[in-house]
C-alpha positions as CSV (number, residue, x, y, z in Angstrom):
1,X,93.3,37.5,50.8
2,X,94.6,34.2,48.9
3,X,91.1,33.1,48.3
4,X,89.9,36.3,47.1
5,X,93.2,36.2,44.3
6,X,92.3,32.2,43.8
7,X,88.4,33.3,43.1
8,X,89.0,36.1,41.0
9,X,92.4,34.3,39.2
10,X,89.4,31.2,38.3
11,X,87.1,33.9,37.2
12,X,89.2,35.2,34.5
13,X,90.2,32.1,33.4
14,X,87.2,31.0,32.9
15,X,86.3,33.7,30.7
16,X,89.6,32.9,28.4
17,X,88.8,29.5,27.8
18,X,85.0,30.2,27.1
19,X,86.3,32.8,24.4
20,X,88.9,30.6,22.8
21,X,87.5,26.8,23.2
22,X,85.3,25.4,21.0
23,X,82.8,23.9,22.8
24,X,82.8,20.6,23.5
25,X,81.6,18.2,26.5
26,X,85.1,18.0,28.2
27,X,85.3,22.1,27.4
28,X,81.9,22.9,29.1
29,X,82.7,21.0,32.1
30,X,85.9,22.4,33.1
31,X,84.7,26.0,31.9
32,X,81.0,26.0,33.8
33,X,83.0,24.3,36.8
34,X,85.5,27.3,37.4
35,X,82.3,29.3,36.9
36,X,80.8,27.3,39.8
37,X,83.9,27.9,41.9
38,X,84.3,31.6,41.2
39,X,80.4,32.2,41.8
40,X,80.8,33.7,38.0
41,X,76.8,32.9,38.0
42,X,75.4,35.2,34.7
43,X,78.4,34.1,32.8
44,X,77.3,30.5,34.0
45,X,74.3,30.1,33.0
46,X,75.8,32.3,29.4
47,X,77.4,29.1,28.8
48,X,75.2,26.5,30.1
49,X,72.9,28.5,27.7
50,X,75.7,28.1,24.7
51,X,76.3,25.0,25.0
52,X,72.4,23.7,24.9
53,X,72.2,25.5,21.8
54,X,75.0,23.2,20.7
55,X,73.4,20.2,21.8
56,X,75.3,19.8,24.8
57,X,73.7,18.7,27.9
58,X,74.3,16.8,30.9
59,X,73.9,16.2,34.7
60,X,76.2,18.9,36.2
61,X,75.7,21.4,33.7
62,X,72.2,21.6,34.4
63,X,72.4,21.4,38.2
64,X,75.1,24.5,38.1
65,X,72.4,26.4,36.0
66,X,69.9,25.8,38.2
67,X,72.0,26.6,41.7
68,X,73.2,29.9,39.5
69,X,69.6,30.7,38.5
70,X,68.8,30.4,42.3
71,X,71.8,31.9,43.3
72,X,70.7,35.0,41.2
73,X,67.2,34.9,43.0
74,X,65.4,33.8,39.9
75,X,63.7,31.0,41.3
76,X,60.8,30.3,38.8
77,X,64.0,29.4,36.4
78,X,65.6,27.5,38.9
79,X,62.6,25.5,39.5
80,X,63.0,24.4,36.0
81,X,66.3,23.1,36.2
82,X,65.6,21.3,39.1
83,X,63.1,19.4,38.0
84,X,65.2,18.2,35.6
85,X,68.4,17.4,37.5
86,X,65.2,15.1,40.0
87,X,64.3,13.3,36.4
88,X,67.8,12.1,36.3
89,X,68.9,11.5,40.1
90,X,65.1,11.9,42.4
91,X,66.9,10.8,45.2
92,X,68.7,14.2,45.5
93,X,67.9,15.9,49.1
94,X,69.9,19.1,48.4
95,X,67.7,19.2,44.9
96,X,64.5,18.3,46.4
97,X,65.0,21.2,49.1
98,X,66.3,23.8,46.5
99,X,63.2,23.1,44.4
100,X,60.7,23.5,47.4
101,X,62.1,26.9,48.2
102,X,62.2,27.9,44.2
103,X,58.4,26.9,44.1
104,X,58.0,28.8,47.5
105,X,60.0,32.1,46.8
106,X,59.4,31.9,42.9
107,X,55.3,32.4,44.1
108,X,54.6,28.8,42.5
109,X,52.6,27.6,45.5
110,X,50.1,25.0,43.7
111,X,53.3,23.4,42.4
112,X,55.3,23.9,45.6
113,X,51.9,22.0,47.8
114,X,52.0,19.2,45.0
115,X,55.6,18.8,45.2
116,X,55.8,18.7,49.4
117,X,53.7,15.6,49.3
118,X,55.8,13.8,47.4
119,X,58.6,14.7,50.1
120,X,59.3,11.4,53.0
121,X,60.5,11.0,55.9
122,X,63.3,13.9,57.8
123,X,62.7,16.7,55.0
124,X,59.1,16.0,54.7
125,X,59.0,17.2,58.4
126,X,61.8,20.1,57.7
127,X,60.1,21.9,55.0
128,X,56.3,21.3,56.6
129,X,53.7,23.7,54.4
130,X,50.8,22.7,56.9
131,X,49.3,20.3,59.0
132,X,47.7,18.0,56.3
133,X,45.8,15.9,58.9
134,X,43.3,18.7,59.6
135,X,40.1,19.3,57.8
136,X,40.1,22.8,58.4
137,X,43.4,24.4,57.2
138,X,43.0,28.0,57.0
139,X,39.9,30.4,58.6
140,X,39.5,34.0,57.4
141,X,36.8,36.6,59.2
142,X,36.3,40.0,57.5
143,X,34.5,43.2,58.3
144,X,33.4,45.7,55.3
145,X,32.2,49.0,55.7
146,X,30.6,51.2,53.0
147,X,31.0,54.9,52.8
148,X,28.9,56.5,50.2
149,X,29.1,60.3,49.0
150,X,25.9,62.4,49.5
151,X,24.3,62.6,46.6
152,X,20.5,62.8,47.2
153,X,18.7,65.5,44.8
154,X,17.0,68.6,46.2
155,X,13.7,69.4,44.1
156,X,11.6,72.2,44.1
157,X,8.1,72.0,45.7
158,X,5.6,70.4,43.2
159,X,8.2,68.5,41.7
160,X,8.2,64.5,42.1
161,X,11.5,62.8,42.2
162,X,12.6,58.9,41.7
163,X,16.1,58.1,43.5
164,X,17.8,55.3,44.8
165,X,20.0,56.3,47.5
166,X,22.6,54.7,49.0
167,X,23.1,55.1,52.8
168,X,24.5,52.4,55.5
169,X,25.6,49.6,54.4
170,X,27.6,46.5,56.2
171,X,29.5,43.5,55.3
172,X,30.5,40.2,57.2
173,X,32.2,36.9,56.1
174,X,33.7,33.9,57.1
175,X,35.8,31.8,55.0
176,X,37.4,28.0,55.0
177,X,39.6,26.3,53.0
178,X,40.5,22.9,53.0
179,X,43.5,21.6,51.4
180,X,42.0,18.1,50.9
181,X,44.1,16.5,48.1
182,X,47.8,17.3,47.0
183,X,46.6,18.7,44.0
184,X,42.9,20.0,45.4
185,X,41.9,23.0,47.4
186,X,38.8,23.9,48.5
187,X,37.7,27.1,49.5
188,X,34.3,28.6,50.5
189,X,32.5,31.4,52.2
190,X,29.2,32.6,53.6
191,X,28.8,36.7,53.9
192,X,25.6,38.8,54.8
193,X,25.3,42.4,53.9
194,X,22.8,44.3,55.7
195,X,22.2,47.7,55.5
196,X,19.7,50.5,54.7
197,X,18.4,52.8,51.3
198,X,16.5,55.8,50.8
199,X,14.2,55.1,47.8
200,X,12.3,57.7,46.3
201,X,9.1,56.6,43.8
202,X,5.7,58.3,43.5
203,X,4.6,54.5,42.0
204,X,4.0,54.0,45.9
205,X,4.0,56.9,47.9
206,X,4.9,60.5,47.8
207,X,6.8,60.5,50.7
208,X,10.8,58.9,50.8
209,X,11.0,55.2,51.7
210,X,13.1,53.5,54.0
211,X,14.4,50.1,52.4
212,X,16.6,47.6,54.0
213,X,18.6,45.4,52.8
214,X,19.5,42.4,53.9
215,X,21.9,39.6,51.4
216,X,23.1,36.5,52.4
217,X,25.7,34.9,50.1
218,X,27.3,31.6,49.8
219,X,30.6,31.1,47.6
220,X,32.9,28.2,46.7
221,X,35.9,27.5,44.7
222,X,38.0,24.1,44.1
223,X,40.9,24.4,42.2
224,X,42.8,21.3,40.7
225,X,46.5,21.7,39.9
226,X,46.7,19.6,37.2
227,X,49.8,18.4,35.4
228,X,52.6,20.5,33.5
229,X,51.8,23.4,36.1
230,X,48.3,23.9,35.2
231,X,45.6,24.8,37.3
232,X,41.8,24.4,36.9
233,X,39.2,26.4,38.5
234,X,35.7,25.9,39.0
235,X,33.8,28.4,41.4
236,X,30.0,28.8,42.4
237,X,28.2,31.9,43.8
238,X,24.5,31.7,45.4
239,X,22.8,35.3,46.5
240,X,19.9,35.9,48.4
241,X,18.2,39.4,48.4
242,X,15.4,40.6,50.2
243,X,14.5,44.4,50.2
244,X,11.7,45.8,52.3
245,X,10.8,49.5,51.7
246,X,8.8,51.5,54.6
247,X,7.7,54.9,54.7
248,X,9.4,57.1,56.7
249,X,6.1,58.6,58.2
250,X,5.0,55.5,59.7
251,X,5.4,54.0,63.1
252,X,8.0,51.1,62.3
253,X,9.5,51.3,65.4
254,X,12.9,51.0,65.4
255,X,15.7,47.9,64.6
256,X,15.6,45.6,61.7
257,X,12.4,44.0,60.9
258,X,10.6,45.3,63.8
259,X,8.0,47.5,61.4
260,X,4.0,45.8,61.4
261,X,3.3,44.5,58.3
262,X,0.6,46.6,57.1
263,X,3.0,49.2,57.2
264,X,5.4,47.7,54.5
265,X,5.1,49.3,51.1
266,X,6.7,45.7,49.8
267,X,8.7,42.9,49.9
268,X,10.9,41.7,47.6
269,X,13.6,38.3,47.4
270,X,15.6,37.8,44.6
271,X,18.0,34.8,44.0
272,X,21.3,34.9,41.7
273,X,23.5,32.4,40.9
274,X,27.1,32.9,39.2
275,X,29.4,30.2,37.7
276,X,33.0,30.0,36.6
277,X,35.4,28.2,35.4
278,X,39.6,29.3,35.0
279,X,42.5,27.4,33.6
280,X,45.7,28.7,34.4
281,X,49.5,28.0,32.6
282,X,52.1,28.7,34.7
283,X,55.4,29.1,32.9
284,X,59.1,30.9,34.3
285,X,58.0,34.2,34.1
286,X,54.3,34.5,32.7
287,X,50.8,32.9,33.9
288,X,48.1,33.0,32.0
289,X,44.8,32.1,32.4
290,X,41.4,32.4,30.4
291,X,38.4,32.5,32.2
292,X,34.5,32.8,31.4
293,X,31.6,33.0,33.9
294,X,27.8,33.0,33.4
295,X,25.1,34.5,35.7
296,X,22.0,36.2,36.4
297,X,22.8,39.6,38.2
298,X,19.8,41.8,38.6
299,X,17.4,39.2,37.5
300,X,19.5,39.3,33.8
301,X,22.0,37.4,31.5
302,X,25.2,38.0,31.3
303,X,28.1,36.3,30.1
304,X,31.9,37.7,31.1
305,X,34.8,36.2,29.3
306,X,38.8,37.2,30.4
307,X,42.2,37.1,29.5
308,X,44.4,37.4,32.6
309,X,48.4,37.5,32.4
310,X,50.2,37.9,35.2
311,X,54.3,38.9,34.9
312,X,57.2,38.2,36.7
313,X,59.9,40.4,35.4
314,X,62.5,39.1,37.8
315,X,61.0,35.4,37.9
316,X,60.4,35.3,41.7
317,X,57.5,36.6,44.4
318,X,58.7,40.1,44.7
319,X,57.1,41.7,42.4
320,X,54.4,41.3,39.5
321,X,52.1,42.3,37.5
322,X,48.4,41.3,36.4
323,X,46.6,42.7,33.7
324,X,43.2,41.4,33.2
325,X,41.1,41.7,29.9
326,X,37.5,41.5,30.1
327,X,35.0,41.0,27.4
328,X,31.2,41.8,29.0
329,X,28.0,41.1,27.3
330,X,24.7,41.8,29.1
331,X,20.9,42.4,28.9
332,X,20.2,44.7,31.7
333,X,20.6,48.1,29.5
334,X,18.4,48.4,26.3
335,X,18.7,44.6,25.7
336,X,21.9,43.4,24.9
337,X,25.2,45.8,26.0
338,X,28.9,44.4,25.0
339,X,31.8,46.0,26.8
340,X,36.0,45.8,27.2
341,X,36.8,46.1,30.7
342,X,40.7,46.1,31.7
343,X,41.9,45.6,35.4
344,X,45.5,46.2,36.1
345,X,47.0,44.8,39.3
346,X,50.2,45.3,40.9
347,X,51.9,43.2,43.9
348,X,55.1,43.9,45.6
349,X,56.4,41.4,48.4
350,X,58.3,44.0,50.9
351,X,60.1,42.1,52.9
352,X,59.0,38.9,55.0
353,X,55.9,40.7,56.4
354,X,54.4,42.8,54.2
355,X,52.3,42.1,50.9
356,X,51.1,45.3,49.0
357,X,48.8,45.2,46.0
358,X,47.8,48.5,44.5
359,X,45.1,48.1,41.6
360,X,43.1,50.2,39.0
361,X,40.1,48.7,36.9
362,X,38.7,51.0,33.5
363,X,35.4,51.0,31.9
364,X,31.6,51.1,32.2
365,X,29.3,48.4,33.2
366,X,26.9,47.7,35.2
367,X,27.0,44.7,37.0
368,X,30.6,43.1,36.8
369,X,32.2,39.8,38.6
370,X,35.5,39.8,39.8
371,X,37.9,37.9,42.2
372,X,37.6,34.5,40.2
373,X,33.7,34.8,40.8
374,X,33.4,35.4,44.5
375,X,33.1,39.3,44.0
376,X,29.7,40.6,42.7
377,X,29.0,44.0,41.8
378,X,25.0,44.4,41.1
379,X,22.9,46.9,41.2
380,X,21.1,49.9,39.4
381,X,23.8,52.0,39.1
382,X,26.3,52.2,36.5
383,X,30.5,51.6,37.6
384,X,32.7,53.5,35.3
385,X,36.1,53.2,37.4
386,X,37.2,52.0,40.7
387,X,40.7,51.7,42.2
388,X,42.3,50.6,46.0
389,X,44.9,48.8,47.3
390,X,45.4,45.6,49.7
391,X,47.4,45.4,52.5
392,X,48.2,42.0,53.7
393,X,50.4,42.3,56.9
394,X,51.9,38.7,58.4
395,X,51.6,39.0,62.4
396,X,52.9,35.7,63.3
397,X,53.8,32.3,61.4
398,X,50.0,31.2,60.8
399,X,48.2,34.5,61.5
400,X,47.6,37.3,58.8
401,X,46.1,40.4,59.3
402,X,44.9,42.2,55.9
403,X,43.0,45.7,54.8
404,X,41.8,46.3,52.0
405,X,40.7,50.2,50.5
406,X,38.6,51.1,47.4
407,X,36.7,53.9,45.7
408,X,34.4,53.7,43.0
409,X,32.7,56.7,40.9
410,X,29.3,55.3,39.9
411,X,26.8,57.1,37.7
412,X,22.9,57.2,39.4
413,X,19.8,57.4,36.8
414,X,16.9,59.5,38.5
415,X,13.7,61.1,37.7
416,X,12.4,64.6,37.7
417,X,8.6,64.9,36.7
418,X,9.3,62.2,34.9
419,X,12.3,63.7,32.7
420,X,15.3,61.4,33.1
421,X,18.8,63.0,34.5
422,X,22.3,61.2,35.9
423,X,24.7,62.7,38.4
424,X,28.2,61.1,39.6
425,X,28.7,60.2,43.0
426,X,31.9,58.4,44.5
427,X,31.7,55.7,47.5
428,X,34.8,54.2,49.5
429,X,35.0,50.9,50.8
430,X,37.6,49.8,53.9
431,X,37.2,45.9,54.4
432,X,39.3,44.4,57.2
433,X,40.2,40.8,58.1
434,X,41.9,38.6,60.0
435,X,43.4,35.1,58.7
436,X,44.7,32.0,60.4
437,X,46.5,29.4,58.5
438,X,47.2,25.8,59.9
């Protein structure tokens, strides 16, 4: 009971002095101090605040702003005023660990790997990110499944029809990353999709073709965390296609490639390559980053250019939000096509455990990189919308078990007798991994 009357008798004194001082050094010490005591933290950091703007600054104040900002859960803040009060005193334990966990819990995690190499010794050990002697630091394996709508077109008899039909289609991917460097990651993957088409097209037969797919893809990504929390990105993306179309009235046999040659209508390969590069500022609640990638989807240039800017309203992990501007200019369509594409992610940390990130993406295009260039939507169909949500679920300290949802409405171009026609169709996606981190 006393110190509940001692804390709240310091609290209000606090507040009369700050309203009836002029502010000086010896004033701003003995006020923000009494704020300390009294855990008065948003009236704390109102004077630490006041009295910058006066040109007052010095060691304590800024280490009671930045144990009030932290105090108050803002920890991209706090991180700030740490690294300030290290300038001045770097031998500070009790700093050094309360800027690790603002970096941590403030989502800062370039700047928070950069800054735990720096650490020696006891709390270098304590506060362990990962085991920096391995090569391999973090393995990811991933299952997608593809669930198109029916949306084949019946024709009269007489009448010739040219289609592309989606049917079965299935993903798989493993991924590494390597935390080489303090201030370098790398990350890569290798995927293959395989799956199966209907293809309709009197150019080689009357009768509907079987064509499967099969795409083996190669991705990697280094990032450098630069100086003055800056990040640079640059990413590479390497496709392989190859489509063989049979005719469903001949003997193929059955399972992949088993057909005879003679029987295949054709055989195609194509190779794509995509290339990016990102830099990222972060600052205490905003991070933005411009990005532009070239590549050769569908055998065609295109160049994609975006804006992304990412907000944290309450300047820690829990919650953002990520809206991504995209300027598109390709050749695939009647030469040249320039389109404004906008993404809009959400992300909510709920709890220790469990990651959700709900997302919407707007406008048409046809083919359309996304994920920092490791994401590749090609094809002959047009995308006017998608949206989905991730799930990222933490099982154990190293082990991560994520899902992720989408649907899409696409737009397919076919042929009746020649006379061209569209119809919308709608295809769900459910990818599932599992990740270990080391």
């Amino acid at each position: 009971m006393k110190k509940c009357i001692l804390i709240l008798f310091l609290f209000a004194l606090a507040k009369i002095s700050f309203s009836q001082t002029e502010l000086n050094y010896g004033s701003v010490d003995s006020i923000t101090y009494q704020q300390y005591l009294a855990q008065d933290w948003e009236n704390l950091i109102k004077t630490a605040k006041k009295a910058q703007e006066n040109q007052i600054t010095f060691y304590y104040l800024e280490y009671r702003k930045a144990i009030a900002y932290y105090e108050l859960k803002q920890y991209r803040k706090a991180s700030e005023s740490f690294q300030k009060v290290l300038l001045e005193y770097p031998d500070d334990n009790f700093a050094k660990e309360s800027l690790y966990l603002s970096y941590l819990y403030g989502g800062m995690y370039s700047e928070l790997r950069r800054f735990w190499h720096t650490l020696e010794g006891d709390l270098h050990e304590k506060l362990r990110l990962y085991d920096d002697e391995l090569i391999i630091n973090g393995i990811d394996l991933e299952y997608k499944a593809f669930l198109p709508d029916k949306y084949q077109v019946d024709v009269e008899n007489g009448d010739t029809l040219t289609q592309n039909i989606k049917k079965n289609l299935n993903y798989f991917s493993v991924n590494l990353t390597h935390l080489t460097k303090k201030n370098f990651t790398l990350f890569h993957s290798i995927s293959l999709l395989k799956g199966e088409n209907i293809v309709y097209d009197a150019i080689f037969t009357l009768e509907p073709i079987q064509q499967f797919v099969t795409q083996w893809q190669y991705y990697a990504i280094g990032s450098f965390n630069l100086k003055n929390q800056t990040n640079l990105r640059l990413a590479f993306n390497y496709t392989n296609e190859k489509f063989k179309g049979i005719s469903e009235n001949t003997n193929s046999g059955s399972g992949w490639g088993s057909s005879n040659q003679e029987n295949v209508h054709y055989l195609v390969y194509y190779n794509s390559f995509v290339g990016y590069i990102a830099l990222e500022k972060q600052f205490s609640a905003l991070n933005l980053q411009i990005s532009t990638s070239l590549s050769n989807l569908s055998l065609q240039f295109q160049w994609q250019t975006g804006v992304s800017l990412t907000y944290f309203p309450f300047y820690n992990n829990k919650f953002s939000w990520q809206n991504e501007l995209y300027f598109h200019y390709f050749t695939k369509i009647d030469d040249s096509n320039k389109k404004l594409l906008f993404k809009t992610t959400f992300d909510f940390n709920l709890g220790k455990r469990i990651n959700l990130k709900p997302f919407a993406f707007y406008g048409n295009t046809y083919d359309f990189i996304d994920n920092q260039g490791f994401t590749t939507y090609s094809g002959i169909d047009e995308i006017n919308y998608w949206y989905g949500t991730l799930l990222n679920l933490r099982l154990g300290k190293k082990t991560f078990f994520y899902l992720l949802y989408q649907n899409y409405l696409y737009t397919n171009s076919y042929k009746i007798n020649r006379f061209e026609k569209e119809i919308q169709y709608k295809t769900q996606t459910l990818l599932g991994g599992i990740s270990w981190n080391y």
